[in-house]
KOLBAKOL-704459 format. One record per atom (N, C-alpha, C): residue in three letters; x, y, z; atom name; residue number from 1. Coordinates in steps of 0.001 Angstrom, whole numbers, plus 500000, padded with zeros to 6 digits. Example, Ala and Ser with C-alpha at 12.3 -4.5 7.8 and 13.67 -1.06 7.14 Angstrom:
% residues 2
PT rest   east  north     up atom  nr
PT  ala 513190 494310 507800    N   1
PT  ala 512300 495500 507800   CA   1
PT  ala 513200 496700 507800    C   1
PT  ser 512850 497750 507080    N   2
PT  ser 513670 498940 507140   CA   2
PT  ser 512900 500030 507870    C   2
***
This chain:
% residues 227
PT rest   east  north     up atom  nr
PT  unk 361096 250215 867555    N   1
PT  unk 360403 251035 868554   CA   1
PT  unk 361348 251313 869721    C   1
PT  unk 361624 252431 870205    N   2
PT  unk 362552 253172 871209   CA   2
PT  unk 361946 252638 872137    C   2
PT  unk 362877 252728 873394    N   3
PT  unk 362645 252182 875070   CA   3
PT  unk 361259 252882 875207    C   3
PT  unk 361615 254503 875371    N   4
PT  unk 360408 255296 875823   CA   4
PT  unk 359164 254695 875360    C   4
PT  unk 359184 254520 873838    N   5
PT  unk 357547 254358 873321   CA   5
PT  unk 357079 253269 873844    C   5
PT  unk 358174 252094 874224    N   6
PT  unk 357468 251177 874384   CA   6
PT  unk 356937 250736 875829    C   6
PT  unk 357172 252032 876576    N   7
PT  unk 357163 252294 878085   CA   7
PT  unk 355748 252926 877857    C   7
PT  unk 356085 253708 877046    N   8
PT  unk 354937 254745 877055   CA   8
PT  unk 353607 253267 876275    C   8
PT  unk 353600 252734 875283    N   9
PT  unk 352677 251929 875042   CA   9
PT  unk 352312 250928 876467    C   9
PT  unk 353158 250462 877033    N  10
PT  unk 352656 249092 878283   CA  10
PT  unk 351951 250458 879256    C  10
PT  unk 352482 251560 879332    N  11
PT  unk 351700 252459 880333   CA  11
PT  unk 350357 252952 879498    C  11
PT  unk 350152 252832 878764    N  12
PT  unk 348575 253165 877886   CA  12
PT  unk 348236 251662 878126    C  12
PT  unk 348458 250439 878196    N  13
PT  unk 347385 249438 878017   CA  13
PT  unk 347491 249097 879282    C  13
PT  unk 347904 249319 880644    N  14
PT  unk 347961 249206 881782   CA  14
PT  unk 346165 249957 882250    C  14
PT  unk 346632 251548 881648    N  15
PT  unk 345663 252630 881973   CA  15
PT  unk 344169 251876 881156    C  15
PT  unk 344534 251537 880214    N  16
PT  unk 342950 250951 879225   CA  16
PT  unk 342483 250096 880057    C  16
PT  unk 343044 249280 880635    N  17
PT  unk 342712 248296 881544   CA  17
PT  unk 342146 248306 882672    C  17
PT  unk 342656 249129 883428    N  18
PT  unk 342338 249482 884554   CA  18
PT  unk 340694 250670 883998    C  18
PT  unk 340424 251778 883312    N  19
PT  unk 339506 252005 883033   CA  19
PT  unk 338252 251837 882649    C  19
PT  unk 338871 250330 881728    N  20
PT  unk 338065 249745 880610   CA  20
PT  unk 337196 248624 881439    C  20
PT  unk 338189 248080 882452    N  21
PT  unk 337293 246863 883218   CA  21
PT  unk 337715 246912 884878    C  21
PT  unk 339210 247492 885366    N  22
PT  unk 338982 246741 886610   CA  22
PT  unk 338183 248014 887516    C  22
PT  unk 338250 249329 887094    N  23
PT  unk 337348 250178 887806   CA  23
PT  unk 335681 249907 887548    C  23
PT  unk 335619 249302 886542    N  24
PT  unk 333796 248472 886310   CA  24
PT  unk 333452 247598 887073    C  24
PT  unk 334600 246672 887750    N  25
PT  unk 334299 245458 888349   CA  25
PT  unk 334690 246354 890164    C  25
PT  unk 334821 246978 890849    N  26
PT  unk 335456 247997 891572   CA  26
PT  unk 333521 248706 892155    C  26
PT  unk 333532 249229 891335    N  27
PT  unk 332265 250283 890739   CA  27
PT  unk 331453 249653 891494    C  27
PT  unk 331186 248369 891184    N  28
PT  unk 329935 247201 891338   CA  28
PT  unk 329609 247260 893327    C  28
PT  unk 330534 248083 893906    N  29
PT  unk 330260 247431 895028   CA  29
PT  unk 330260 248746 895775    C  29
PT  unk 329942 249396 897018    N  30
PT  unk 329626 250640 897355   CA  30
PT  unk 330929 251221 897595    C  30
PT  unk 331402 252584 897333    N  31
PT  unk 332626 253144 897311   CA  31
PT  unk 332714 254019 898050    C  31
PT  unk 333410 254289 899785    N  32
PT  unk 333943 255001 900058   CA  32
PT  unk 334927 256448 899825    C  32
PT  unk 336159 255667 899363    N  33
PT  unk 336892 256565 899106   CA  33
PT  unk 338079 255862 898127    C  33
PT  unk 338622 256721 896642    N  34
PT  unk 339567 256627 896358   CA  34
PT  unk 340296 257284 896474    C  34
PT  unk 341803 256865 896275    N  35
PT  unk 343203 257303 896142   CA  35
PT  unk 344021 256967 894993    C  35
PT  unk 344665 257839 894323    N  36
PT  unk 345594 258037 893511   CA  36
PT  unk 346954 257866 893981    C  36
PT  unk 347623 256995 894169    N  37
PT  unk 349013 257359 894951   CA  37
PT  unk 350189 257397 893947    C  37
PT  unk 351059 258482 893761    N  38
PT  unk 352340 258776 892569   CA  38
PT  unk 353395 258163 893759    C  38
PT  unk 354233 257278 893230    N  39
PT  unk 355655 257207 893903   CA  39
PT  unk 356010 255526 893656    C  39
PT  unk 357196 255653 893764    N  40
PT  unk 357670 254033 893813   CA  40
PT  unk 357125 252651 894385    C  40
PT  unk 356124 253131 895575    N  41
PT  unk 355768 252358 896384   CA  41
PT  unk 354794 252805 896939    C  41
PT  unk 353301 251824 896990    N  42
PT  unk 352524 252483 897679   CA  42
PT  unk 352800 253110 899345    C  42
PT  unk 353712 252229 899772    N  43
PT  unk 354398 252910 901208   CA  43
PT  unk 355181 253831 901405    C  43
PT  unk 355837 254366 899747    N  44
PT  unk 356397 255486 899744   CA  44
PT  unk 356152 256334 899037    C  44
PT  unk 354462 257204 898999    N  45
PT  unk 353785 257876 897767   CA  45
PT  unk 354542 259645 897946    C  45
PT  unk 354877 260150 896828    N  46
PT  unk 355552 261015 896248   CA  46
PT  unk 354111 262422 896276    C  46
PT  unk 352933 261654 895666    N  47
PT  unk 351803 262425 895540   CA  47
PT  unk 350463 261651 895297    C  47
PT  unk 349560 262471 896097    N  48
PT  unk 348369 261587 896617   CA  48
PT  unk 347023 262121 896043    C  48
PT  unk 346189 261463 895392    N  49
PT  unk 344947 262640 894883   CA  49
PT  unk 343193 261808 895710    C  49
PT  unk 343302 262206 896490    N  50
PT  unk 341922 261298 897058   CA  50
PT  unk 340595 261710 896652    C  50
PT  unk 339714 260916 896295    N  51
PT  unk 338542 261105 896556   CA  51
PT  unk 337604 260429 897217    C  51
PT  unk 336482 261119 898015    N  52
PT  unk 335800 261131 898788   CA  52
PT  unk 334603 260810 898567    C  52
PT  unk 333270 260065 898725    N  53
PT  unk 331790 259608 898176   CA  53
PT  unk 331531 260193 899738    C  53
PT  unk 330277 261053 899534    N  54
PT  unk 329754 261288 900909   CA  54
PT  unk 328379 260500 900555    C  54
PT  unk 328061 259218 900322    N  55
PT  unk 327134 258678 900486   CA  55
PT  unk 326355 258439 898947    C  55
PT  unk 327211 258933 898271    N  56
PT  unk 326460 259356 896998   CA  56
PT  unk 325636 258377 896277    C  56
PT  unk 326636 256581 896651    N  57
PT  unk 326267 255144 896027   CA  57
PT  unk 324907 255125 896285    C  57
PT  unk 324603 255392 897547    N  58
PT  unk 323765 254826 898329   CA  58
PT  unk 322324 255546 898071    C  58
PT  unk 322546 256944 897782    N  59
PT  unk 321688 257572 896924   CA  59
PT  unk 321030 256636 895961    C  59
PT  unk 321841 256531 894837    N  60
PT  unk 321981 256206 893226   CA  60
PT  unk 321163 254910 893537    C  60
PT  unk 321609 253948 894581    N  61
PT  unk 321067 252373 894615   CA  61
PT  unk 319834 252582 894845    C  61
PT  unk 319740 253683 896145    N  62
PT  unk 318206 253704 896642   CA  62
PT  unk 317271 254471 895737    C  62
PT  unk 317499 255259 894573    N  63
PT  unk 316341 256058 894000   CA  63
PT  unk 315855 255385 893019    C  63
PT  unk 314343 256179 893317    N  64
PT  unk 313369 255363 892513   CA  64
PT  unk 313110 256525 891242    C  64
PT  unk 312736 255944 890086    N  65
PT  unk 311464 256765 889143   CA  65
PT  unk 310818 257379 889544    C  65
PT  unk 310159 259046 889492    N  66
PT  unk 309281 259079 889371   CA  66
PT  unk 308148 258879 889296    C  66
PT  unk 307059 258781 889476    N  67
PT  unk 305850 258190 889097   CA  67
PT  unk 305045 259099 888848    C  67
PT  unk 304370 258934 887295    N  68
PT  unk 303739 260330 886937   CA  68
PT  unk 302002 259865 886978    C  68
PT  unk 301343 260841 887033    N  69
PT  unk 299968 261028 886975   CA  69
PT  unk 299284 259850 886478    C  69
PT  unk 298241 259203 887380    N  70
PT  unk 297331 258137 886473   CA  70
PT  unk 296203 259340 885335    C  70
PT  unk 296326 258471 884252    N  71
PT  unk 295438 258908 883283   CA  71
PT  unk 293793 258942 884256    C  71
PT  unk 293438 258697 885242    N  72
PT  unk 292691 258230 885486   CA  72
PT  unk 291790 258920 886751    C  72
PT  unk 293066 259772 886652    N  73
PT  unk 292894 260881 887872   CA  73
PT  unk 293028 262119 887670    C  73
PT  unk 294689 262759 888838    N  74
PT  unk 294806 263929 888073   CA  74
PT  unk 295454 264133 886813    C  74
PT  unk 295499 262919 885514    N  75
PT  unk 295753 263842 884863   CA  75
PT  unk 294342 263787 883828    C  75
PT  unk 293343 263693 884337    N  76
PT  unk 292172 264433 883542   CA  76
PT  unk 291732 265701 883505    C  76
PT  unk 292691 266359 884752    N  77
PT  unk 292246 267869 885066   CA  77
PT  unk 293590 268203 883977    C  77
PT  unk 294701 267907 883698    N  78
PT  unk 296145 268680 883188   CA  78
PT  unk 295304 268941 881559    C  78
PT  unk 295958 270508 881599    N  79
PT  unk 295353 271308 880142   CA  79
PT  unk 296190 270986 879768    C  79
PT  unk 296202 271099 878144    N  80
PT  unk 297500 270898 877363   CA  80
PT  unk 298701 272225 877431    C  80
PT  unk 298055 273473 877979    N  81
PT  unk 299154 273996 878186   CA  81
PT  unk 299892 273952 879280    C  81
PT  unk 299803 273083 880532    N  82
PT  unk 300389 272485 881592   CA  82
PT  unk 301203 271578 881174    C  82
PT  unk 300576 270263 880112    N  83
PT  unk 301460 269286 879833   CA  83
PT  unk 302003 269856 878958    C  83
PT  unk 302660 270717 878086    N  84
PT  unk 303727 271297 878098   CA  84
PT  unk 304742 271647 878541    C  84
PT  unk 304111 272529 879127    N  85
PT  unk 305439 273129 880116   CA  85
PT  unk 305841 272155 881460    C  85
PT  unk 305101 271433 881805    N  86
PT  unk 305442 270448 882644   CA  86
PT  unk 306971 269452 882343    C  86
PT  unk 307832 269694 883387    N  87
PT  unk 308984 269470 883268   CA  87
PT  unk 309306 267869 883348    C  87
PT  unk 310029 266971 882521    N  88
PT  unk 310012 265198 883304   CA  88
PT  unk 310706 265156 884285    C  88
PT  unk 309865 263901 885020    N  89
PT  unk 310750 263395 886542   CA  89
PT  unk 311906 263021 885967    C  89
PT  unk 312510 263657 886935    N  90
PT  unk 314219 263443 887057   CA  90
PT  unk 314638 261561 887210    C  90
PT  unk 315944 261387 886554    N  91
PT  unk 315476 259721 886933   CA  91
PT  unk 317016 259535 887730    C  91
PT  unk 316983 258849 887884    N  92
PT  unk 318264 258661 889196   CA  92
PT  unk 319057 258477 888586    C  92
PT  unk 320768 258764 888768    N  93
PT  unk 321560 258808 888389   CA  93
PT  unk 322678 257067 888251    C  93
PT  unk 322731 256276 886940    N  94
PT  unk 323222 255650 886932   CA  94
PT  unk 324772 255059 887497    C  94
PT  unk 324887 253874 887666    N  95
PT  unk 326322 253349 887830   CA  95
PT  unk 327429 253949 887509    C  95
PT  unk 326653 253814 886154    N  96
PT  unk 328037 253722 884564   CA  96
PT  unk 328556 255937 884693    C  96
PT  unk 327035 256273 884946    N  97
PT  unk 327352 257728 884754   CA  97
PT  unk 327998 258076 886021    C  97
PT  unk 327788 258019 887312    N  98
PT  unk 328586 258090 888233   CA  98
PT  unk 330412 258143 887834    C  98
PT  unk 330047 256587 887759    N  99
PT  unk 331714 256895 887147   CA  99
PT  unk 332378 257360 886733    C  99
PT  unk 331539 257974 885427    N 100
PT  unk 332208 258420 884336   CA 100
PT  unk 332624 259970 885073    C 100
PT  unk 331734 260528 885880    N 101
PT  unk 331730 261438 886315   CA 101
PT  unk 332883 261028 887145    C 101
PT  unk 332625 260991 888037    N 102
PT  unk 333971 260806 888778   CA 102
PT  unk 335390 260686 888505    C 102
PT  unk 335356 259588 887029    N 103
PT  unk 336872 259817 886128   CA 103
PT  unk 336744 261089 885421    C 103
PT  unk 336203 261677 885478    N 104
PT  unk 336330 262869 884652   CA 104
PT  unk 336731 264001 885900    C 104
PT  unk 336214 264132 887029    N 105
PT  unk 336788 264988 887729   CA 105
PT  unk 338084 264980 888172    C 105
PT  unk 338208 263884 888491    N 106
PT  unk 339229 263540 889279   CA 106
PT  unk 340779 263486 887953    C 106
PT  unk 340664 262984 887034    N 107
PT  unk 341661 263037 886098   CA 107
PT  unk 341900 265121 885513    C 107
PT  unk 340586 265334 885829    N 108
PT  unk 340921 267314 885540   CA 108
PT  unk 341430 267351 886668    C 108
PT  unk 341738 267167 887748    N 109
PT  unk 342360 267430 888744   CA 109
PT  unk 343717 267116 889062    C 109
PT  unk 343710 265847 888527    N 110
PT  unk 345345 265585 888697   CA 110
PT  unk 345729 265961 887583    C 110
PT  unk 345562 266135 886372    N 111
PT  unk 346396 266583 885207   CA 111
PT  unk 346623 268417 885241    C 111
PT  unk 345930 269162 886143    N 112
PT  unk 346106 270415 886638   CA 112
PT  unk 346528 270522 887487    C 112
PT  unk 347061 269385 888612    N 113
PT  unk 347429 269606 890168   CA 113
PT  unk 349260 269382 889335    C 113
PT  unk 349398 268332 888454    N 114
PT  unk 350670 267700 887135   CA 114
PT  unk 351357 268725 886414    C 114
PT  unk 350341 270237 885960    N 115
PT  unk 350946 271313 885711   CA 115
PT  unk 351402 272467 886914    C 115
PT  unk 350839 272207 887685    N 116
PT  unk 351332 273819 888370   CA 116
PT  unk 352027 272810 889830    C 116
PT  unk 351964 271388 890427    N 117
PT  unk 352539 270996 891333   CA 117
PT  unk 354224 270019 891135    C 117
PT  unk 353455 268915 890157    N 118
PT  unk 354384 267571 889922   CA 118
PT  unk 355811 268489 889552    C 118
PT  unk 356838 267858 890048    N 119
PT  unk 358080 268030 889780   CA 119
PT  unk 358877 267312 889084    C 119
PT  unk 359837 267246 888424    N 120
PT  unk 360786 266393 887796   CA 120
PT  unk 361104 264839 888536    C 120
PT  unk 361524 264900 889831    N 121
PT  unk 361244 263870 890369   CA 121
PT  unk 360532 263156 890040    C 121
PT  unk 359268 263470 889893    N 122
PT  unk 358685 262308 889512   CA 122
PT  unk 358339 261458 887960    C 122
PT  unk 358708 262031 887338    N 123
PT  unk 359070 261926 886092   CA 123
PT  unk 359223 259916 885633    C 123
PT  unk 359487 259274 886626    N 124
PT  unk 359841 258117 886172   CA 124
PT  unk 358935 257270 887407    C 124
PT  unk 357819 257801 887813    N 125
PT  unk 357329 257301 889095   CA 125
PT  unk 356107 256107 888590    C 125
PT  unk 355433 255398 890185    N 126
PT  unk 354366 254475 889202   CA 126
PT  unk 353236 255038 889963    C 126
PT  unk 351837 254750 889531    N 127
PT  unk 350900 254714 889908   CA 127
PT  unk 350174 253886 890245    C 127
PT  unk 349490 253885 891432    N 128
PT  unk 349080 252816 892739   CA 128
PT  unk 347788 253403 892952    C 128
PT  unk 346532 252265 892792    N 129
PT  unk 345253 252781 893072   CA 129
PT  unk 344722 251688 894177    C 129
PT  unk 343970 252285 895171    N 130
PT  unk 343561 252166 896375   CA 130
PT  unk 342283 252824 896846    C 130
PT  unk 341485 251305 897111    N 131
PT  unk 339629 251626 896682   CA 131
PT  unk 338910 251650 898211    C 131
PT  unk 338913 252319 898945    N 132
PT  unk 338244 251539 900105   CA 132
PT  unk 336110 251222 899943    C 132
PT  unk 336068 250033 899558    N 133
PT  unk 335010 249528 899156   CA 133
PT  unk 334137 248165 900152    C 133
PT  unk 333222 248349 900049    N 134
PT  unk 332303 246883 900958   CA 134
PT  unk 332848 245991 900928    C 134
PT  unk 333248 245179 902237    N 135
PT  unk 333705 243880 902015   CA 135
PT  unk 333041 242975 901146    C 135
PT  unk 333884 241954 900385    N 136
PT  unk 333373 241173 899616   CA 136
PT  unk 333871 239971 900159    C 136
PT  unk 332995 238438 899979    N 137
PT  unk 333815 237091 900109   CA 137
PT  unk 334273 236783 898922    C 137
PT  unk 333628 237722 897645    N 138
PT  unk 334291 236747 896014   CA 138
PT  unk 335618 237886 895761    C 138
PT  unk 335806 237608 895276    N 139
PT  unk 337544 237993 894491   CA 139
PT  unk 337138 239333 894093    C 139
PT  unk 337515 240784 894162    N 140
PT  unk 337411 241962 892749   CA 140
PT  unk 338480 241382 891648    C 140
PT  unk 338099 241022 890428    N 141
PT  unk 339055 241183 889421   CA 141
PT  unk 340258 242478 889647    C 141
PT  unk 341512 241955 889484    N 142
PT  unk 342462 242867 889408   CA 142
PT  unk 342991 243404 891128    C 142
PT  unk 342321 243384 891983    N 143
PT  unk 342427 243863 893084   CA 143
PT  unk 342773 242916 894036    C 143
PT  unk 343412 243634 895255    N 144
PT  unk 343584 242631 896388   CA 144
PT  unk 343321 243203 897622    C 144
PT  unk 342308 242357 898432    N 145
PT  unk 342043 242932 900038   CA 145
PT  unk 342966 242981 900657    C 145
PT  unk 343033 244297 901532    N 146
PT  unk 344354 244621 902290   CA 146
PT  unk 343349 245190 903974    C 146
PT  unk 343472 243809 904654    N 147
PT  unk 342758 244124 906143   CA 147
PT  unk 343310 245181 907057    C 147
PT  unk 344541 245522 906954    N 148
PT  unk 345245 246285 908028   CA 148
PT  unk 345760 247259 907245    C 148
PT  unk 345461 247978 905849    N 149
PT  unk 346275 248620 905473   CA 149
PT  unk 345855 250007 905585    C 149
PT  unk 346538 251211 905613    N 150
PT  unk 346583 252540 906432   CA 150
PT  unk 347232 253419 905278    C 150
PT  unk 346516 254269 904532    N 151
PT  unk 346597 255380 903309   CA 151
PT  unk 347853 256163 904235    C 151
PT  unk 348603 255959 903848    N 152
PT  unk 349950 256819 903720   CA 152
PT  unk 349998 258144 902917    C 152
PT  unk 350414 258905 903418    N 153
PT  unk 350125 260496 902679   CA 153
PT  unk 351856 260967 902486    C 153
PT  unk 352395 261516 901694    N 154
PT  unk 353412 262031 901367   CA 154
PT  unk 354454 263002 902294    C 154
PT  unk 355528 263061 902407    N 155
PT  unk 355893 264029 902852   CA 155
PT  unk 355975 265508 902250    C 155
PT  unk 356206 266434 903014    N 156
PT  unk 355921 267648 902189   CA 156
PT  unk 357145 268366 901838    C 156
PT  unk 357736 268572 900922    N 157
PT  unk 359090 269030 900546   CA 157
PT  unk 358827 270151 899859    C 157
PT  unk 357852 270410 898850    N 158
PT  unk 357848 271871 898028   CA 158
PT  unk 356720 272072 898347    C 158
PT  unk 355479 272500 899044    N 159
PT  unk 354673 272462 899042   CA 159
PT  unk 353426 271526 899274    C 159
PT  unk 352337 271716 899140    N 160
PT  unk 350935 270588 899911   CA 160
PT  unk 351177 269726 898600    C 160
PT  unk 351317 268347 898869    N 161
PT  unk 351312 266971 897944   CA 161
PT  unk 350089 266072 898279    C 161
PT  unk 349349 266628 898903    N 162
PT  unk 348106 265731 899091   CA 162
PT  unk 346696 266693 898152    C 162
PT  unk 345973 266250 897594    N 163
PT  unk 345241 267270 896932   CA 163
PT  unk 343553 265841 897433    C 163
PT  unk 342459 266863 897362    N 164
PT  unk 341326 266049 898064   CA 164
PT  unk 340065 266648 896608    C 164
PT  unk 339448 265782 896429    N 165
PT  unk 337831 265728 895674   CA 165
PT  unk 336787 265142 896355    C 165
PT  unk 335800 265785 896815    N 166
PT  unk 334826 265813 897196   CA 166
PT  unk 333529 265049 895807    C 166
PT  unk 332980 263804 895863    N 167
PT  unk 331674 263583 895233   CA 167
PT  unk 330581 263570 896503    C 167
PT  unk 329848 264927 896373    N 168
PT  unk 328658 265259 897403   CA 168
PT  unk 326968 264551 897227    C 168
PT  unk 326845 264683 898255    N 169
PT  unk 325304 263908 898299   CA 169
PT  unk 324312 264414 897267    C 169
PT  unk 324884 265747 896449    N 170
PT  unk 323607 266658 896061   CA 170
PT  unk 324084 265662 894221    C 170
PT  unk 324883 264867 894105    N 171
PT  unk 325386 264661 892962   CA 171
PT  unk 326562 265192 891956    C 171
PT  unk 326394 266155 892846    N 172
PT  unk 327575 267309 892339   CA 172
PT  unk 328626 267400 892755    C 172
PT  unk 330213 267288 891682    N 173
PT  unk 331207 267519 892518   CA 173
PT  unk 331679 268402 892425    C 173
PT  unk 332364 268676 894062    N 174
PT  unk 333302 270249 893736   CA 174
PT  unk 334221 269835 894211    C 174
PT  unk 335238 270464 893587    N 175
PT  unk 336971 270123 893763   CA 175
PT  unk 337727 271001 894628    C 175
PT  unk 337985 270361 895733    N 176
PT  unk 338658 271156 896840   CA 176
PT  unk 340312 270785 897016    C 176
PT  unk 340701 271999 896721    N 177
PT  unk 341971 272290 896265   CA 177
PT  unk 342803 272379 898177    C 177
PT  unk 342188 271550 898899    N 178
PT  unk 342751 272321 900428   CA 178
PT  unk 343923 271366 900539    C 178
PT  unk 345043 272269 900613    N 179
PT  unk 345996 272290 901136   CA 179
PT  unk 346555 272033 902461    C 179
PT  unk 347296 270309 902887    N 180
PT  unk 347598 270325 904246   CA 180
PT  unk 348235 271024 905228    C 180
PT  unk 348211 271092 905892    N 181
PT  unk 348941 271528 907318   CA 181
PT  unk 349927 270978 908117    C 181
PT  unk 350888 270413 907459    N 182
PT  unk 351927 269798 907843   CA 182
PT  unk 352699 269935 908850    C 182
PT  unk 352789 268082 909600    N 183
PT  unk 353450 268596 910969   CA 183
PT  unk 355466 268536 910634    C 183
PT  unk 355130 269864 910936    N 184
PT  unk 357431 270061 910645   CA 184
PT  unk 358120 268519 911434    C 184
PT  unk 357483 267997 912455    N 185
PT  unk 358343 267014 913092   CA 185
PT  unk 358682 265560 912244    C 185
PT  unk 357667 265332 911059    N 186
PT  unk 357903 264208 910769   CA 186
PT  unk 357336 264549 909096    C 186
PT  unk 356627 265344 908818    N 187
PT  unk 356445 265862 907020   CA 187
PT  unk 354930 265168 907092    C 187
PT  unk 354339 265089 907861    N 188
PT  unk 352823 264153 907527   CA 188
PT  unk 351546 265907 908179    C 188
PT  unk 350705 265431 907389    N 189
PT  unk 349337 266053 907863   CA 189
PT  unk 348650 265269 908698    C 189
PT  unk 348755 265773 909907    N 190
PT  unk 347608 265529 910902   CA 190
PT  unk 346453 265474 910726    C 190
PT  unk 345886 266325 910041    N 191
PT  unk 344528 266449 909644   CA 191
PT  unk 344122 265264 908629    C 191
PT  unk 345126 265309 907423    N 192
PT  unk 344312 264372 906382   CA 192
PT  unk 344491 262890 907035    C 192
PT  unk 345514 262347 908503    N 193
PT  unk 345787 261297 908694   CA 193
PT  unk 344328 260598 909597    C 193
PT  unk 344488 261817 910582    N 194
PT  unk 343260 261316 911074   CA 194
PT  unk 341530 260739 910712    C 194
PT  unk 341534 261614 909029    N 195
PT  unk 340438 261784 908196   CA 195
PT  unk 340638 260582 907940    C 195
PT  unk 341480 259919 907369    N 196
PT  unk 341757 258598 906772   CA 196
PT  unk 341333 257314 907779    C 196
PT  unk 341842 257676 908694    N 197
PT  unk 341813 256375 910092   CA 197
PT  unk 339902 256483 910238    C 197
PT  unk 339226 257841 910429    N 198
PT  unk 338156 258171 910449   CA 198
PT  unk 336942 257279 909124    C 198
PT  unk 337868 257273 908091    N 199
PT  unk 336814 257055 907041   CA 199
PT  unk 336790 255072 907105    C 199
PT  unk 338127 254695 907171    N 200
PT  unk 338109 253291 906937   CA 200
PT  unk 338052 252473 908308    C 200
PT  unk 337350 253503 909470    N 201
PT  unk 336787 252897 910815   CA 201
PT  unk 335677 251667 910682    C 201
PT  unk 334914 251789 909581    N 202
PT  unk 333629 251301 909379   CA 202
PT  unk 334719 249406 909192    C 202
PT  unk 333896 248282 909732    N 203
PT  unk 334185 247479 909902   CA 203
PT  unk 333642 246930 908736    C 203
PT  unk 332604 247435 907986    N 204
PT  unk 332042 246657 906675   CA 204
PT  unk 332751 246909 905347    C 204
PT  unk 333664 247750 905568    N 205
PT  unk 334486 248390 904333   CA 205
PT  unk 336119 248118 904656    C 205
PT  unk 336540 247865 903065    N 206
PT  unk 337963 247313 903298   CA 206
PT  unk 338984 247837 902773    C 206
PT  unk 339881 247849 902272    N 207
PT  unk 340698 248506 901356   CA 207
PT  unk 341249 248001 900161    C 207
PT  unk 341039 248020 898975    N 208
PT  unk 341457 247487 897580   CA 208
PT  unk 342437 247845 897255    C 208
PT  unk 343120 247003 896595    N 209
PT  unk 344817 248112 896311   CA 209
PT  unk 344641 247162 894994    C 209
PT  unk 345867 247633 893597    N 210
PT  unk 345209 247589 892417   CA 210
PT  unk 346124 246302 892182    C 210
PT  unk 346307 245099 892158    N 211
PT  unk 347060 244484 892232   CA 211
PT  unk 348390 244950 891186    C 211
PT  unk 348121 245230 890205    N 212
PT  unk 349336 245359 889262   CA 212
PT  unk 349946 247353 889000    C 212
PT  unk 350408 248062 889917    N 213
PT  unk 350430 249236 888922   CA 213
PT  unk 350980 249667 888138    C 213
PT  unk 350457 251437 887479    N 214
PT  unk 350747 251347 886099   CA 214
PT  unk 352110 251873 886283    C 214
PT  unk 352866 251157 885360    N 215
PT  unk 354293 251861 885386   CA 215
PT  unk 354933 253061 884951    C 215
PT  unk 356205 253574 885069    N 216
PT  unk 356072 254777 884448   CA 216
PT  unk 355882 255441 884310    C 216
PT  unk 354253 256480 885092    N 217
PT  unk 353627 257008 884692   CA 217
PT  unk 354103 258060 883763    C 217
PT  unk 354588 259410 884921    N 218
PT  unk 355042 260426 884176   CA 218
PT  unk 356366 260035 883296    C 218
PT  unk 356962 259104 883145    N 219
PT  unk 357565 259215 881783   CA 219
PT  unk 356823 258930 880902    C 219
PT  unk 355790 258622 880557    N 220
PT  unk 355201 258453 879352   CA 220
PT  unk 354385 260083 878962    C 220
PT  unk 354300 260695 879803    N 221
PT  unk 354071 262209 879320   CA 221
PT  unk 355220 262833 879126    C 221
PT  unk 356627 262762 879297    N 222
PT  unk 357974 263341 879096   CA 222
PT  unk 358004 262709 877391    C 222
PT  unk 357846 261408 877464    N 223
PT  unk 358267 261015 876134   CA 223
PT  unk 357387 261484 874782    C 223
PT  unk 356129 261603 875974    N 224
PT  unk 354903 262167 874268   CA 224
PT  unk 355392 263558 874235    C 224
PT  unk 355473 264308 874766    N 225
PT  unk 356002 265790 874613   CA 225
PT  unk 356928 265942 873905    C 225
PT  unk 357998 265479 873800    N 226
PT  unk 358924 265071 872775   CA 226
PT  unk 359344 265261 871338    C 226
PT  unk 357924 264102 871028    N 227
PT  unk 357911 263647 870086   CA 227
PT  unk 356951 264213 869154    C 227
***
């Protein structure tokens, strides 16, 4: 087995891992905001893909069932051509589906931000995930609390390297493609820095960083192309 494949295999069971269980154990606790960070170092990210929960957990925890008609009441008046067409209560949107939703947006986003942005540079870079989630006193599997730590955003060399996803209160996400505004004096966005300091103000929420990341990333898409 060649270097690449076997780069490219430890970077597939890194990714299984992190999907399969430490974003399940992650999940379990109310979620602010994630980050995607591309680059050597989470202190020196290359490219950044954030997403945003505007409250959405808190929804999902708090909704109830439906509650349909007692036999006993009104539904002695419902004709059968009412209970027909009568539509079912909506039921609240699970954990597990949340998620799934969320890895599904957010991975169409960076694997389209990967075609028309990522550059060669990064080609041999790692990936660094960073949860800002409810403080906990027990351990997250895989993760480590970081009290003072501050989302670093990229400098800007070819264009906007910060890309943002929105998961909205209505359940629905839309993918906002906005592009920073970079200050020429030092290569940082003002805007997305302050957003950041803004979101992880809350004293009950902390920051997760992934203890192990995945290596390699984009070489393991150079090497499958390849082959």
């Amino acid at each position: 087995m060649g270097g690449g494949i076997k780069k490219a295999v430890k970077s597939v069971e890194a990714s299984e891992l992190l999907f399969v269980e430490r974003l399940d154990a992650i999940f379990s606790l109310r979620i602010k905001r994630v980050a995607l960070v591309f680059g050597p170092s989470i202190m020196s990210p290359r490219e950044v893909h954030v997403v945003d929960f505007n409250e959405v957990q808190s929804r999902v925890s708090d909704a109830e069932p439906s509650t349909t008609a007692s036999p006993d009441t009104d539904g002695e008046d419902m004709s059968l051509e009412d209970s027909q067409t009568l539509l079912p209560p909506s039921l609240p949107m699970t954990r597990e589906k949340l998620m799934r939703l969320c890895a599904q947006k957010l991975m169409r986003a960076v694997f389209t931000n990967a075609v028309e942005q990522f550059s060669g540079a990064l080609s041999a870079t790692k990936l660094h995930v960073t949860v800002l989630a409810e403080r906990q006193s027990t351990r997250i599997p895989g993760f480590l609390p970081k009290q003072q730590f501050k989302l670093r955003l990229p400098k800007d060399k070819n264009g906007a390297r910060t890309h943002y996803i929105t998961i909205s209160d209505g359940l629905d996400s839309s993918e906002q493609a906005s592009e920073c505004t970079n200050n020429p004096e030092n290569g940082w966005s003002n805007e997305s820095v302050d957003n950041a300091a803004e979101v992880s103000a809350d004293a009950n929420f902390v920051w997760y960083l992934l203890e192990l990341p995945i290596p390699v990333f984009f070489e393991v898409i150079n090497t499958l192309d390849s082959h």
